[in-house]
C-alpha positions in Angstrom: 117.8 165.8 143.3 116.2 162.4 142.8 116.4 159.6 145.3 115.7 156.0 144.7 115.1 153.7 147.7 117.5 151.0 146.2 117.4 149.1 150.0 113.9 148.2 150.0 114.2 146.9 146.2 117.0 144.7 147.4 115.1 143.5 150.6 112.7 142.0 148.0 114.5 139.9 145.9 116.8 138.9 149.1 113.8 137.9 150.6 112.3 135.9 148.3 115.2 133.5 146.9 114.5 132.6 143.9 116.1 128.5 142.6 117.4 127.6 139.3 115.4 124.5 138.2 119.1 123.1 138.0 119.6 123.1 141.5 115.9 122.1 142.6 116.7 118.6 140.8 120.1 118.3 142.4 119.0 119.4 146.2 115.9 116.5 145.6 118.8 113.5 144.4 121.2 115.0 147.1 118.5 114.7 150.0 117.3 111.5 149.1 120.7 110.3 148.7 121.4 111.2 152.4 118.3 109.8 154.0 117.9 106.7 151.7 114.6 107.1 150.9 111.8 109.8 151.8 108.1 110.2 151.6 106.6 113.0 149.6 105.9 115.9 152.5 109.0 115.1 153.9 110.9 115.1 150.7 109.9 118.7 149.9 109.9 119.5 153.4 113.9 118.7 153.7 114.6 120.5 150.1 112.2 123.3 151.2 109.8 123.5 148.2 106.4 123.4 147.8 104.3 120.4 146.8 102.4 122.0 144.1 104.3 124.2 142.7 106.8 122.1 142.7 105.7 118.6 142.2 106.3 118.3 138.2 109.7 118.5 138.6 109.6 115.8 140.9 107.7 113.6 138.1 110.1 114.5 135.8 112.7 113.3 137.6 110.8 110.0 138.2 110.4 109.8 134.1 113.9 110.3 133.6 114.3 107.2 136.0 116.8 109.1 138.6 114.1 108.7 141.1 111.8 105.5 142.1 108.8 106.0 143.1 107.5 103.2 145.7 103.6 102.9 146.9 102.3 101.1 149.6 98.7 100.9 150.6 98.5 101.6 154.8 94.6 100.9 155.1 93.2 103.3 153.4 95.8 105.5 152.9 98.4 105.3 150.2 102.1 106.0 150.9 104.5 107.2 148.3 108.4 106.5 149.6 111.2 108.1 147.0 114.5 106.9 146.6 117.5 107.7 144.6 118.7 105.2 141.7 122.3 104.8 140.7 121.4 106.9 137.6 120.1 109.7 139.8 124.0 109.8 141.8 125.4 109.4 138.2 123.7 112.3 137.2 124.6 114.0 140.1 128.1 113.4 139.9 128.8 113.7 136.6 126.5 116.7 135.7 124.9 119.0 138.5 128.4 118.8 140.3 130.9 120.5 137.9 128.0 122.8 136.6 127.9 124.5 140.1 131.7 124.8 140.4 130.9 126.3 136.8 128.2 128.5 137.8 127.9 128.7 141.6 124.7 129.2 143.6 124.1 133.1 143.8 125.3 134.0 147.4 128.3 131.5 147.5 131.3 132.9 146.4 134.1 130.8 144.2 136.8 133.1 142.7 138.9 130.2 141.2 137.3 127.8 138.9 139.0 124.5 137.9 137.9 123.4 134.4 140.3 120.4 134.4 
């Protein structure tokens, strides 16, 4: 009789939880849409992601104009403040909200679905 540790294979994945780029975007607009506007560490920080893996998204976001970017120079130190534009909570709403009622976060459970 074969045995396969199935446990331990599961203990990987459920340690390491794995985003849908979908949901990245949305937890980025949602955050900043909450504190008003966030510097960079404290952006990725709140949405728990990492600055250089993640950080293209971010300037995709900007490109797409759902996010402003706004620098100010400190002495020598530059600070980069984001904030959430109307077409950003637009998006939000419209979009990223009824595609997670359609395809829920893996872990959260919704057995009815309301398509109308």
């Amino acid at each position: 009789m074969i045995k396969v540790a199935i446990s331990s294979t599961n203990a990987l994945t459920d340690s390491k939880k794995y985003r849908d780029r979908i949901y990245i975007v949305k937890d980025i607009i949602l955050t900043l849409s909450e504190y008003g506007e966030l510097n960079q560490t404290a952006l990725f920080s709140f949405c728990g992601l990492n600055i250089t893996k993640h950080k293209h998204i971010l300037e995709k976001i900007e490109q797409n104009e759902m996010i402003q970017r706004v620098e100010t120079v400190d002495g020598k130190r530059t600070i980069t403040i984001f904030k959430v534009t109307p077409k950003g909570m637009d998006f939000c709403h419209e979009i990223l909200e009824p595609f997670e009622k359609l395809f829920p976060r893996s872990g959260r459970s919704n057995s009815s679905i309301d398509l109308e």
